[in-house]
N, C-alpha and C positions, 0 to 999 in steps of 0.2 A: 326187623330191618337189617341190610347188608350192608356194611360196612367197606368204604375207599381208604385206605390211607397213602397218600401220595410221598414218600421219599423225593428227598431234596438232600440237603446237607445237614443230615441225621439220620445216619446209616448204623443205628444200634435199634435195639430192642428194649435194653435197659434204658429207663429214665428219657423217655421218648415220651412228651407230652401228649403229642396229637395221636401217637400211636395208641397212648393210653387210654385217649379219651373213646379212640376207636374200639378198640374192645371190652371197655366198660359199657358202652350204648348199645352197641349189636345185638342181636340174638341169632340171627341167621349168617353169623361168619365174618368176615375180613377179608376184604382182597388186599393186599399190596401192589404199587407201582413204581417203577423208576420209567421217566423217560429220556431214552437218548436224543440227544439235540444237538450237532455239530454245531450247525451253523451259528447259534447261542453261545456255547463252549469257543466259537472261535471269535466272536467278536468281542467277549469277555478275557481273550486272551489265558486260555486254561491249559495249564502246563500239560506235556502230555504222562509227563511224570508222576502228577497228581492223577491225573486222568484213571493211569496203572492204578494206584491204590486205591482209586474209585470202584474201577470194576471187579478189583480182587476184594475188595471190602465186599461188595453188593454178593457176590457168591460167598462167602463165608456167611452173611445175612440171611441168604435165599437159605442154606440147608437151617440156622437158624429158627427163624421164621415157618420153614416146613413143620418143626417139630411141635410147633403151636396149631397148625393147621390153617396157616396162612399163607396162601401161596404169592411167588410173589412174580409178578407180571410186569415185562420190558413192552414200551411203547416208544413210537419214531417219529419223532417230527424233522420237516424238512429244513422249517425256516423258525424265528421263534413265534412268531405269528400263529405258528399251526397249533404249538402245546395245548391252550384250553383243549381245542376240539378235540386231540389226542387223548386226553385226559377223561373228557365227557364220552366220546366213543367206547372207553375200558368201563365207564360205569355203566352206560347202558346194555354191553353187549354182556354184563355178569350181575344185570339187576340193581344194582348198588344205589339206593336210594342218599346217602349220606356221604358228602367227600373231607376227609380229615385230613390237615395238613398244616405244617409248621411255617411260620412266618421266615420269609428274607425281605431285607431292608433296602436294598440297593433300586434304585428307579425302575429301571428295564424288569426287575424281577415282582416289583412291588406294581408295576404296570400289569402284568403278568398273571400276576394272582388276581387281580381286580377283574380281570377279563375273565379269568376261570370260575371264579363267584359270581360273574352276569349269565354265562353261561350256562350254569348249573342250573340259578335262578330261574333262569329263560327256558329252563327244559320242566321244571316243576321239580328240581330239586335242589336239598341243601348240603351251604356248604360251611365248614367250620375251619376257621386259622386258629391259632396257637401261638403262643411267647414259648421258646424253647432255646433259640440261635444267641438270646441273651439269659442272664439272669433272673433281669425284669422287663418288663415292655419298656421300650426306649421312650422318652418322656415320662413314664412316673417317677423319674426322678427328678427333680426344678429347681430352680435359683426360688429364693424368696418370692424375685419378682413374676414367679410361672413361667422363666424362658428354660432352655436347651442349658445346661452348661456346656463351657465353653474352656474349662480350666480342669484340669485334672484331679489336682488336692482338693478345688470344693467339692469336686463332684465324687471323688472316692470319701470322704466324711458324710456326705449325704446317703449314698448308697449305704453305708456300714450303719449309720444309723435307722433307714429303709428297714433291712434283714434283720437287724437286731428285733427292732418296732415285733415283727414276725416270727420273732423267735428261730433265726438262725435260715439256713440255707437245706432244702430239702431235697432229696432224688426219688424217684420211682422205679418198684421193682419191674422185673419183667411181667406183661402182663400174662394174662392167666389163657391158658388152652382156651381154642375156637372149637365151635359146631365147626365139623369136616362141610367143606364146599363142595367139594369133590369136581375142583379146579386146581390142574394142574400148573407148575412154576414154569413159567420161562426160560430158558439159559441164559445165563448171562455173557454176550461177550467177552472175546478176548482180550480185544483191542476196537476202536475206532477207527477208520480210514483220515489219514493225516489228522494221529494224535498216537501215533508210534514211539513209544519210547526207547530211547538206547540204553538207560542204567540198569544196574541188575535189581529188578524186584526184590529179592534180597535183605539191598539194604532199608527196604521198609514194609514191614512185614503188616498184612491185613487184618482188619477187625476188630470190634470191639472189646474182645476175649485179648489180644495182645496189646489194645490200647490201656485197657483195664490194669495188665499187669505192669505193662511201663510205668504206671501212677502209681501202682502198688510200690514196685521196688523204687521210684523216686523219694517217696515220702517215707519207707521206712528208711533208706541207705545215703540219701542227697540234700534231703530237703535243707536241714539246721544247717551244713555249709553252705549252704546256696548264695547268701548275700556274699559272702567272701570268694566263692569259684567261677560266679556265674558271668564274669565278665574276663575269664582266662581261657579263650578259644581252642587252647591245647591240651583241657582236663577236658573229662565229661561231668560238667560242672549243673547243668542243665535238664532239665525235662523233659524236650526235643519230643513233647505232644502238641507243637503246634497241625504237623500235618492229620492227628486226629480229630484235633478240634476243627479244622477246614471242614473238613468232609463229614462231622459229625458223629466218628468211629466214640468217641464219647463227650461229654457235656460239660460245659464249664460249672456246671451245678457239683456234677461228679468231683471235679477239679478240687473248688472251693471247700466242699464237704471232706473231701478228706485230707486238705489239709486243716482245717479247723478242729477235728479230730483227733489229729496228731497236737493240737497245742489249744486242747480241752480243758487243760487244768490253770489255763490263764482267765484271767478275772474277764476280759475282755478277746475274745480272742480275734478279732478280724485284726487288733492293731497294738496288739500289747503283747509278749512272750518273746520266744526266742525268735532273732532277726532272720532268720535265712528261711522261716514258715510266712510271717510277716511281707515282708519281700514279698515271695513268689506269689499269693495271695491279691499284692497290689499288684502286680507284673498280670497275673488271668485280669486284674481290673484295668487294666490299662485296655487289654480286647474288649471289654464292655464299653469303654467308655466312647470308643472309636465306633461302635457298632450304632451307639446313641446320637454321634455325630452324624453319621451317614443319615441316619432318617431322621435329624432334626436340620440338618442342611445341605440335603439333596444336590446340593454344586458340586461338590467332593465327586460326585459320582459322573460329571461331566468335564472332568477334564478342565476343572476351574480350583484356584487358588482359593483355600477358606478364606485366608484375607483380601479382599478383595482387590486391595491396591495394588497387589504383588503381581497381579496378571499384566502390570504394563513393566515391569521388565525385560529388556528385550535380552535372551539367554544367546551366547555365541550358536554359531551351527559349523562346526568342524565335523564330518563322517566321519575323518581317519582318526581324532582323539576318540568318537565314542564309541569307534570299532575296536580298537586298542583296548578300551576301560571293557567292552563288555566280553571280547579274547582273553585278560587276565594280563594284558602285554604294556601293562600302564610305566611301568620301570621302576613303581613303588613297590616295593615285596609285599607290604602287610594287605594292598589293595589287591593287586594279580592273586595272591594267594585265597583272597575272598573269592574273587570271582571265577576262579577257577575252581574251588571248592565247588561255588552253586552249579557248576558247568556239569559238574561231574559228580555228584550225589544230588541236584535239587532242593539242597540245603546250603543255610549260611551260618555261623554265628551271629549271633543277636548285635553283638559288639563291635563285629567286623562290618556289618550291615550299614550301621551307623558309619564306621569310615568312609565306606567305599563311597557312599551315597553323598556326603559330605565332600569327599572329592570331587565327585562327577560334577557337584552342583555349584560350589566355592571355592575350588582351583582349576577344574576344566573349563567351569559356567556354564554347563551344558541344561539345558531343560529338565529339570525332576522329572517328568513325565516320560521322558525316554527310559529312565531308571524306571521310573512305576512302571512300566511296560516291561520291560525285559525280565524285570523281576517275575510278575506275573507269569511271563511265558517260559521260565523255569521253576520256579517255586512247588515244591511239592505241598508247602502248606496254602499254594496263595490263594489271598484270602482278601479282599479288596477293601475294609473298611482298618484294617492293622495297616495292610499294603501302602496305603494311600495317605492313612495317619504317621506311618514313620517315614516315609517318603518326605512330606512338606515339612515335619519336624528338620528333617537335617535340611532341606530346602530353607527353611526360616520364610514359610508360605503360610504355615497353617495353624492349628490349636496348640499353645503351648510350645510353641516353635522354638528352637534355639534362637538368642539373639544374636542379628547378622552379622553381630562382630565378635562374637563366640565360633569360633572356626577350629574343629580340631585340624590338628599339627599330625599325618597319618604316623610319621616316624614317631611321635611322641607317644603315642597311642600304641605305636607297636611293640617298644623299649617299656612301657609301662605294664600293658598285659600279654605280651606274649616275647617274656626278657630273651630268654634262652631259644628263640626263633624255632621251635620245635613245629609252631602251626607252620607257618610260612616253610619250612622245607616238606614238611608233609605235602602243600598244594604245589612247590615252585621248585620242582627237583632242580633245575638246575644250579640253581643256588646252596643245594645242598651239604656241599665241601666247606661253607664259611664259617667261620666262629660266628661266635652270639653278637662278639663287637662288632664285626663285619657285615653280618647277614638285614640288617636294618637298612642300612645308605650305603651298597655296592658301589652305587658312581664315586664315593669318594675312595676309593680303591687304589693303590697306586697302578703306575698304565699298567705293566706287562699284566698284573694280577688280572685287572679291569678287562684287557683287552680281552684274557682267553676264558671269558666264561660269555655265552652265549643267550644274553640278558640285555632287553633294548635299556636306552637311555632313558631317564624321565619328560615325561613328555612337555611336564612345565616347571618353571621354578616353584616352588613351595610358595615361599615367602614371597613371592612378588603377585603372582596368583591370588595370592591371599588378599592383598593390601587392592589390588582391580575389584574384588568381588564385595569387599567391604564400604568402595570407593563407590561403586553402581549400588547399594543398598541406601548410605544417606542419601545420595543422590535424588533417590526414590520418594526416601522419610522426609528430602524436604521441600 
C-alpha cells in the first residue's frame, strides 16, 4: 500500500503523528502534500508574514523529507471548496490507496476534512485523521459532569492528571526510510500572489531543525527565569516558539517533554519544582486549552462571543480611533510601541498583547473582533484558537475572561514592566530622548517640552474611558 500524508500545520518530521502512522503502514512508499489555497488563507485572515515561514518551512521539509524518500508534492486549489478534490486528484494520479492527516479543530477546516474522508470514501479509499495539533483529543479531557471545561485551573489539574494516568508526555522519532517512489518533489514557492510580505525573513528563521534549537537553548539558558522575565517586554524573557507551534515547525508534545525533563527530579513534575519550568508548562497549557474550546464550542469560530450575553453590546465605531490603535498613533507609548512592534517584526509581547487589547476594547470600546482581525492579518504565529481566546479574555467576552471591572491602567502596566522605557523607545523613536519618568505619560510634559516632540495627543482619557466601559458592562450584567 502507498501511502498520502497531507501537511497542514505540522510542518516537521519529528514527532509527526500522522506522518508516523504513515510510514509505519506503507510498504510501497509515501507521498507527501501541502496544498496552496489563497482564497482559504484569505478568508482566515493569514498573515503574509506567517505565510513566509510557511513556505520557507515547507522547503527546509521538502529536502528533509527527500532524504527519507518521500517526496513532497504542492497542490492548488482555487476556492476552499476545491481542497478534497485536490487532495483526492494527488492520490489517484500516485496510486495512493491511504490518506494520513492531522486533525484541525476550527469549523471551516473540521468541515473540510469531513468532505475529504467522504471523498476518499466515495472513491473506494481510506482515510485516516490524527490528534497531533493538541496533546490530547480535545474532549477527553471533562468536567465530572462529561461537559467541555470551561475554566482553566480545572481543566489544567484534569489534564496533569490525564498524562500522569499515562505516564507522562511522549514524542516520536523521525520516521524510518521509504521504498524510493521514484516521484519527484515539487518546488515549493516563493511567495503567494497577495500574501507578500515586507519583513525580513531573517528575523524568523525556518524549520523544525531551528524550532528544535530555540527550545533547546530556552530550556537549558531561560527556562527557571521565566516566571520572573516573562512579563518584561524589554528582556528576551521568553520562548517566542509560538510562530513554530502555528505552523507546526514543532509540537507542543516537544514543548512539554522537554521541559519535564529539565525538572525531572521533582516528585511531580507538571506542577511541583522550580517556578519558571512550571509556569511555562502551564502557559504551552493554556494553547491546549483554547484549542479544546474551539472544538467544544464551535461559536468562537464564528465571530460570536463564548458568553453569549456579551454579543448584545453595542461597541462604539469610530475608524479614526481604530486606525490610530492599529498605526501605533494611539498617544499611549506602551500601546503604539506594541503595535508598532507587531507592524514591524509580526510579533508582540505576550504582556503588551494583553494592553493594547484591553485598550482597544475598554478605553476605545471598539469591537474585540476588530483586534482578533488585525491581529491575525499580522501575526506571524496567528493561530485562531490562542488568537481568539486572549482576544475575549481582555474583552471580558469569553472563558475565564477578565472581570469587566478589572481594567488594566496601560501607564500602570507600563511603569510596572517595562520601568526604564527601553521597549517603548525601541518601537516609538520618537520619544526616544525622554527619561524613564517622562517616557510613560509624554501629554503631562510641560508645553515647550510637549510641544516639540512629534507625538499625537491621547486619544481618550484613561480614567474616564474606563469608568464608560465599566458603566455599559453592569448595564449589561443587569
Amino acid at each position: 500500500m502507498r501511502a498520502l500524508h497531507w501537511f497542514r500545520s505540522d510542518l516537521r518530521s519529528i514527532d509527526n503523528t500522522a506522518l508516523s502512522a504513515a510510514c509505519s503502514k506503507a510498504d510501497e512508499g509515501v507521498v507527501a502534500l501541502f496544498v496552496i489555497s489563497p482564497a482559504e488563507w484569505l478568508a482566515h485572515d493569514v498573515a503574509p508574514v506567517r505565510l513566509s515561514l510557511t513556505l520557507r518551512t515547507l522547503r527546509e521539509l521538502s529536502t528533509t523529507l527527500a532524504s527519507l524518500n518521500i517526496p513532497l508534492l504542492i497542490a492548488h486549489a482555487a476556492k476552499p471548496a476545491d481542497v478534497p478534490r485536490a487532495v483526492l486528484d494527488v492520490a489517484r494520479r500516485h496510486n495512493c490507496a491511504e490518506l494520513f492527516f492531522n486533525k484541525e479543530y476550527e469549523v471551516n477546516e473540521a468541515s473540510r476534512d469531513a468532505a475529504t474522508i467522504a471523498a476518499f470514501q466515495d472513491d473506494g479509499r481510506r482515510a485516516h485523521a490524527f490528534t497531533d495539533q493538541s496533546v490530547v483529543e480535545p474532549g477527553d479531557v471533562r468536567t465530572g459532569e462529561g461537559r467541555f471545561f470551561t475554566v482553566f485551573t480545572p481543566f489544567k489539574k484534569a489534564l496533569y492528571k490525564h498524562l500522569q494516568a499515562k505516564g507522562g508526555v511522549f514524542t516520536r522519532p523521525a520516521p524510518r526510510k521509504q521504498p524510493a517512489t521514484n516521484i519527484r518533489p515539487d518546488p515549493v514557492p516563493e511567495t503567494v500572489a497577495g500574501f507578500e510580505s515586507a519583513i525580513a525573513p531573517e528575523l524568523w528563521p525556518a524549520g523544525e531543525v531551528h524550532a528544535q534549537k530555540r527550545l533547546d537553548t530556552f530550556i537549558a539558558k531561560h527556562i527557571v527565569q521565566y516566571k520572573d522575565r516573562r512579563d518584561l517586554p524589554a528582556q528576551d524573557g521568553t520562548s517566542v516558539l509560538s510562530p513554530y507551534l502555528a505552523i507546526g515547525a514543532i509540537s507542543p508534545r516537544q514543548c512539554i517533554a522537554a521541559a519535564l525533563a529539565a525538572n525531572a527530579r521533582s516528585a511531580s513534575p507538571f506542577d511541583t519544582g522550580p517556578e519558571g519550568i512550571t509556569h511555562w508548562i502551564s502557559e504551552v497549557v493554556w494553547r491546549e486549552f483554547y484549542i479544546h474550546i474551539v472544538a467544544g464550542f464551535p461559536r468562537v469560530c464564528m465571530h460570536r462571543a463564548f458568553q453569549i450575553g456579551t454579543d448584545r453590546i453595542v461597541w462604539n465605531r469610530n475608524e479614526a480611533h481604530l486606525q490610530a490603535w492599529k498605526q501605533g498613533r494611539t498617544g499611549v507609548p506602551i500601546v503604539d510601541a506594541g503595535m508598532r512592534q507587531l507592524l514591524a517584526t509580526g510579533w508582540m509581547h505576550n504582556r503588551v498583547r494583553m494592553v493594547v487589547a484591553m485598550y482597544l476594547t475598554k478605553n476605545l470600546f471598539l469591537d474585540w473582533r476588530e483586534g482578533e482581525k488585525h491581529f491575525m492579518r499580522h501575526l506571524v504565529d496567528g493561530f485562531l484558537a490562542s488568537n481568539n481566546g486572549g482576544w475575549q479574555w481582555s474583552a471580558s467576552t469569553g472563558t475565564d475572561a477578565a472581570p469587566y471591572f478589572r481594567i488594566f491602567n496601560p501607564v500602570s502596566q507600563s511603569t510596572k514592566f517595562d520601568p526604564s522605557g527601553d521597549y517603548i523607545r525601541a518601537n516609538v523613536t520618537e520619544l526616544a530622548s525622554l527619561t524613564a519618568d517622562e517616557i510613560h505619560e509624554p501629554w503631562k510634559l510641560p508645553g515647550l517640552v510637549r510641544a516639540r516632540l512629534v507625538y499625537p495627543e491621547p486619544l481618550v482619557d484613561l480614567s474616564r474611558s474606563r469608568e464608560k466601559a465599566i458603566a455599559a458592562f453592569a448595564a449589561l450584567k443587569g
